[in-house]
N, C-alpha and C positions, 0 to 999 in steps of 0.2 A: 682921218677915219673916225678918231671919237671927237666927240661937242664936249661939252662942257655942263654937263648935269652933275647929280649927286654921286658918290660914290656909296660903293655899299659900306655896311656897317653892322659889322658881325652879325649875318642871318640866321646862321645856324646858332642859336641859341640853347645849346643840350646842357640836359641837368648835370650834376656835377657826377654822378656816375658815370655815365656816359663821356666825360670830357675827357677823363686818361692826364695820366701823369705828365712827365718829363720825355718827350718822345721826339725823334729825331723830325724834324718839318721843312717840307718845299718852303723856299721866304723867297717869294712874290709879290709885289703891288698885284692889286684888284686892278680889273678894268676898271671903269668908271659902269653904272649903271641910266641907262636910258628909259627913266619910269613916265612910257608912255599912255599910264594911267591919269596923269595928271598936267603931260605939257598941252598947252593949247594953238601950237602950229599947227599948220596943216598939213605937211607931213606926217606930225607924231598922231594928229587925230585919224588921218587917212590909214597909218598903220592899226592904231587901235580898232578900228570900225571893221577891218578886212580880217585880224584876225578873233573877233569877236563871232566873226559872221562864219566865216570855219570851224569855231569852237561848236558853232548853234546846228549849222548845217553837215557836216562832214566828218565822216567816222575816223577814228586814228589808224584803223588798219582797213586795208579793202582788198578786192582783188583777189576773193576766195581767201581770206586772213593771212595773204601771202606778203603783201605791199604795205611799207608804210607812209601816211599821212605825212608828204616833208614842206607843208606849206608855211606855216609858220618860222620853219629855218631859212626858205629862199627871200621871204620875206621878209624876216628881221635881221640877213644877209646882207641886202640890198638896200633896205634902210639903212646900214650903219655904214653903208658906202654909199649915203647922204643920195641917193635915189628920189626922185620927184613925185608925188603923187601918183601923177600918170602912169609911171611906170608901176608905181605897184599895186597897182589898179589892172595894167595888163598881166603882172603875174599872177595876179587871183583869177581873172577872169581865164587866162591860159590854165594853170595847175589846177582848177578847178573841175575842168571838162574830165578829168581822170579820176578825181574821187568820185568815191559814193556816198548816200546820207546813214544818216544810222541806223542801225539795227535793232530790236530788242531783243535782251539778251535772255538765255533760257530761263532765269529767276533772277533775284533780288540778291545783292552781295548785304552782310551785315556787319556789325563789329565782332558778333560771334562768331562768323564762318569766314570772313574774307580771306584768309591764308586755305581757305578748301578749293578756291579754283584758280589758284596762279599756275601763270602758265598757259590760260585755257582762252584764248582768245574771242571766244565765241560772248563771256562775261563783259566783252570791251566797257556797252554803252552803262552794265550794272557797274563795273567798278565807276566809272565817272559819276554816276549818278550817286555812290559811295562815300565819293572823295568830298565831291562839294554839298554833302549834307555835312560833314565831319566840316567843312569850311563853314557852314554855319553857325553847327554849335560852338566853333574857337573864335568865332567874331571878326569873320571873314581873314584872319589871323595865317596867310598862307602857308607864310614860312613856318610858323610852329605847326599846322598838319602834314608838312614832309618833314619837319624831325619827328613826329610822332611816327610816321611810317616807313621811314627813310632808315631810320637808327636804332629803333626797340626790337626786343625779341633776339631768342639765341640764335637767330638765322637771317641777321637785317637784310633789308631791301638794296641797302646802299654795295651789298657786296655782292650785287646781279648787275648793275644795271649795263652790261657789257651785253647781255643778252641780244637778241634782236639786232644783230651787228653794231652796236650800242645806238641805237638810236632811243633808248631813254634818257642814256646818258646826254646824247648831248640837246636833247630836246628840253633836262630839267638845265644846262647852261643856258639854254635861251631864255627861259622863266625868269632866271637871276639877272640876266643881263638886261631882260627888255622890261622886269620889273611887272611879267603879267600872270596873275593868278590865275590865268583861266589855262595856260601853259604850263603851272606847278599839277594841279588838278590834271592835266593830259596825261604829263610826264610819270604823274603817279599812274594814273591807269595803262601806262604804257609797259610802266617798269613791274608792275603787276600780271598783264597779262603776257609778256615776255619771256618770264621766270624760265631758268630750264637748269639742266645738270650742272652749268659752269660755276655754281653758287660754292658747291661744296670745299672747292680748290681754296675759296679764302674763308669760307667759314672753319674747314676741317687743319688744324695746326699738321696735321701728319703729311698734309701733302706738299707744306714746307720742308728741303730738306738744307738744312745749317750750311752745308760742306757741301757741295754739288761738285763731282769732278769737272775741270775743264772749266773754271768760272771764267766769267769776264765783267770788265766794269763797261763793257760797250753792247750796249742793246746791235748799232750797226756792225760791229766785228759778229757777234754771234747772228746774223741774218747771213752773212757774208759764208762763215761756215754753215748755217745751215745748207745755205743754196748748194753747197758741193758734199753735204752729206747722202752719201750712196744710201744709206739704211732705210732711205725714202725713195728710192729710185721702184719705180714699179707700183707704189701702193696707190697710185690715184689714176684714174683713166683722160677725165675731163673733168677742166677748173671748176669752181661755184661753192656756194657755201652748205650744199649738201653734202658737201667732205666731211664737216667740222665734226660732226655728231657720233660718226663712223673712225676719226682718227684716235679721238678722247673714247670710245669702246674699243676698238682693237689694238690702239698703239699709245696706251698711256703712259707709259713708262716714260717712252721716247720724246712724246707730249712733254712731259714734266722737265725732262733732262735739262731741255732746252730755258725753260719757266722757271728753274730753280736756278741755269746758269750765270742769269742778270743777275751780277751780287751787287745790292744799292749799298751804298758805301752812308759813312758819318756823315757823307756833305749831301745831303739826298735832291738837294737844287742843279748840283753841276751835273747828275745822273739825269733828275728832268729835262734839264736844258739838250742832254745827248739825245736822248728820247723825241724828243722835238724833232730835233735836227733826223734823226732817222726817220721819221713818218713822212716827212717830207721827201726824204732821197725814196723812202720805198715806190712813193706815187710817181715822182720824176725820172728817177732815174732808171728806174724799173722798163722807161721804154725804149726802144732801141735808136739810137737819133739816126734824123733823116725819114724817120716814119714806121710803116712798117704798122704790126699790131696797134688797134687805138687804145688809146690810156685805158686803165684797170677799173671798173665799177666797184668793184672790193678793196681795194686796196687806196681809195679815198677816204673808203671808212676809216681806216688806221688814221692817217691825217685827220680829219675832222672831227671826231673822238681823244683824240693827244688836244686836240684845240677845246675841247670841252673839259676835258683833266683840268687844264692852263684856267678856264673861268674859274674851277668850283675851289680849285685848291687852298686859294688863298681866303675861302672862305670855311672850311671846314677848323675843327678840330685836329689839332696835329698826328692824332693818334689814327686817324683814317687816310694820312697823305702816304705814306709807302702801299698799305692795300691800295687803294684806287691804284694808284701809278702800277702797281703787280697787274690787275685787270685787266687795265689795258695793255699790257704785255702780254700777257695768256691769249687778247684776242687781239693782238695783231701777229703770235705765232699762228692762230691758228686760222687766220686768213692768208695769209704768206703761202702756207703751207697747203691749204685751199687752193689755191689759184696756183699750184704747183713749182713755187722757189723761184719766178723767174731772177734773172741775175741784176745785178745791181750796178750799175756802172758810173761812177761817181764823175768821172771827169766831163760826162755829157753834160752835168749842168757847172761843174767847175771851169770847165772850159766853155762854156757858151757866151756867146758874143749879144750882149745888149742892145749895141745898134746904139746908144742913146737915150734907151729907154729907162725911164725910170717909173717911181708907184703911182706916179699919177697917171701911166699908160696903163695898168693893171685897175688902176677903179675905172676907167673908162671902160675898159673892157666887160669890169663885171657889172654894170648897168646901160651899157649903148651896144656892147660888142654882138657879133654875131651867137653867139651860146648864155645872152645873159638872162634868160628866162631858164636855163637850166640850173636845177637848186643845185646840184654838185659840184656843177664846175665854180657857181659862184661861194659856195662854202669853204672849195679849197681855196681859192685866191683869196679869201678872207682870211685863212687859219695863218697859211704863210707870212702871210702882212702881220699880221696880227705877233708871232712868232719872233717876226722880224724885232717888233717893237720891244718884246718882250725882254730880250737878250742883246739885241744893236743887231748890225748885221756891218762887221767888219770886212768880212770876206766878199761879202753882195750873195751869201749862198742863197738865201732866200727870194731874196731881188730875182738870181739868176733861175731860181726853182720855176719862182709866179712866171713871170718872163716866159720863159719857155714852155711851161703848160699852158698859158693863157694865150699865146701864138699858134702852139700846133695843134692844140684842142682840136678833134673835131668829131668827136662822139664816142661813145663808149664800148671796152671790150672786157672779154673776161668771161663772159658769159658762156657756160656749158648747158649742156640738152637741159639739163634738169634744172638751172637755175633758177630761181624763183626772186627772189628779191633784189627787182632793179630790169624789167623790161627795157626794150629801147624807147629810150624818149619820143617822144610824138613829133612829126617832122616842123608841126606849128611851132613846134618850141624854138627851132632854128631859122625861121622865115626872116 
């Protein structure tokens, strides 16, 4: 899965205020970074030229600012599951039929006012146009214009980017990973116009509480009770992530209980590692084996965003690795809880049978298989693998995860009246 390039080398470079003491930290290896800025295959030039041409041509949100732009992740997906040219050549040409170009935005974003329209999607094309004048003045310096905007101010950026069902989040992993500034520049106007209420939860210390009753040191034990908490029984009609907004106004309390009962322990690596391990059973096991409802559109997020935690962590600052890791807890309760607690049945992927298969059946899949123009399916079969590597994979949980979603895969569910982000794929994507 990875080549043999450079690794990174401490990107985030924050001033010494900003850097924090003595603080308990996720200890990770980095991936390796693929800076397809500078290799000259044709592979890495085919991906560079593709998502240049995206960046030129194609807005990051469309679809009445409902949908977001996931071409650069199917894309630098597929690439790092060593994809040919051609192939991602037809992923652009496919993903592309669904975007639209860009818009101009009601005014000019500046360094005076850019905090006056976060949030406000409609600024998409001013925030980029933003970012990369600020990319000029620091001397095309990408990584120092997301610590400038990522990390300053009493309200950082770094502590939203869950927003948007985190797709800033794991749009600024792909920047680091694929080593592309025109992808940092996105990531910020993504994590910009994204902005919304969930900021306040790690900005505001009070909505930390020390002593939560009922703690647990298992992210998946506390899903397990949630799913059979009655106090939720009733409040939601139909799944999607127009829940999320209406649970955090009317049921905050009960929100938090949950969000405060993850207690991350001294060893804050072997809580990640659990964390992993549950994003994965939630998207897997979550379905009922033998068929039945198709796999969860939301509930990939949670996986794919625990895989973008996994990029950034071991590049941060130690003192932002338990908030990030909390974020994405908050938003994978409150997708869970979105898509209304289905139950979680661990033995379907413990007890599943391989056949034989092993990860090299699962990169076939996600570049020749029948679903591998879909950016989802190939992001989770990525994070798994990816997961796998991170931790070993003794038991084959992972193995047995990919395995079985990238078998029964066959389009996506979850979807209530009102959903908004994540239509059905276009049938070309399955041809």
């Amino acid at each position: 899965m990875f080549s043999s390039f450079s690794s990174f080398s401490n990107p985030f470079r924050l001033p010494r205020f900003l850097s924090g003491g003595n603080t308990a930290a996720v200890t990770i290896d980095p991936v390796e970074v693929h800076d397809v800025e500078v290799q000259h295959n044709k592979r890495s030039r085919t991906l560079k030229h593709l998502l240049r041409l995206n960046h030129v041509n194609n807005s990051i949100i469309y679809h009445d600012l409902e949908f977001h732009n996931h071409m650069a992740h199917i894309l630098g997906s597929a690439y790092l599951f060593d994809a040919e040219p051609d192939h991602l050549n037809e992923i652009y040409n496919v993903e592309a039929k669904e975007l639209e170009p860009w818009k101009d935005s009601p005014g000019e974003v500046s360094t005076y006012d850019w905090r006056d329209y976060l949030g406000d999607a409609r600024y998409q094309r001013a925030y980029v146009d933003f970012f990369e004048d600020e990319l000029v003045l620091n001397g095309y310096d990408w990584r120092k214009v997301l610590v400038t905007y990522l990390f300053q101010g009493k309200e950082p950026l770094i502590n939203n980017l869950v927003s948007g069902l985190g797709h800033p989040l794991i749009h600024i992993g792909y920047a680091y990973e694929l080593s592309s500034r025109d992808l940092a520049m996105e990531a910020l106007a993504m994590t910009a116009t994204s902005y919304n209420h969930l900021h306040k939860y790690l900005d505001e210390p009070s909505y930390t509480t020390p002593s939560p009753p009922n703690p647990s040191k298992s992210p998946l034990e506390l899903l397990c009770r949630l799913q059979k908490d009655t106090r939720f029984e009733g409040l939601l009609r139909d799944p999607g992530p127009d829940n999320i907004q209406p649970l955090f106004q009317d049921h905050e309390a009960l929100m938090l209980e949950y969000w405060n009962a993850w207690q991350i322990s001294r060893e804050p690596t072997l809580d990640f590692q659990a964390s992993q391990r549950a994003a994965a059973a939630l998207l897997v096991a979550s379905r009922q084996p033998g068929g039945g409802a198709p796999y969860d559109f939301f509930l990939v997020h949670v996986l794919t965003t625990s895989h973008a935690v996994r990029i950034l962590l071991p590049l941060l600052p130690a003192k932002y690795h338990i908030p990030l890791v909390r974020q994405w807890w908050l938003l994978t309760l409150s997708v869970y809880i979105a898509q209304l607690r289905p139950e979680i049945l661990l033995r379907s992927v413990g007890d599943y049978d391989l056949k034989g298969r092993e990860w090299g059946w699962v990169d076939r899949q996600a570049v020749g298989g029948k679903y591998a123009l879909d950016a989802h399916y190939v992001k989770g079969l990525r994070a798994m693998k990816t997961a796998a590597r991170t931790w070993g994979d003794e038991d084959r949980f992972y193995l047995k995860a990919a395995v079985r979603f990238g078998d029964e895969f066959d389009g996506w569910g979850g979807f209530g009246l009102s959903s908004k982000e994540g239509a059905q794929p276009t049938d070309e994507k399955y041809a």
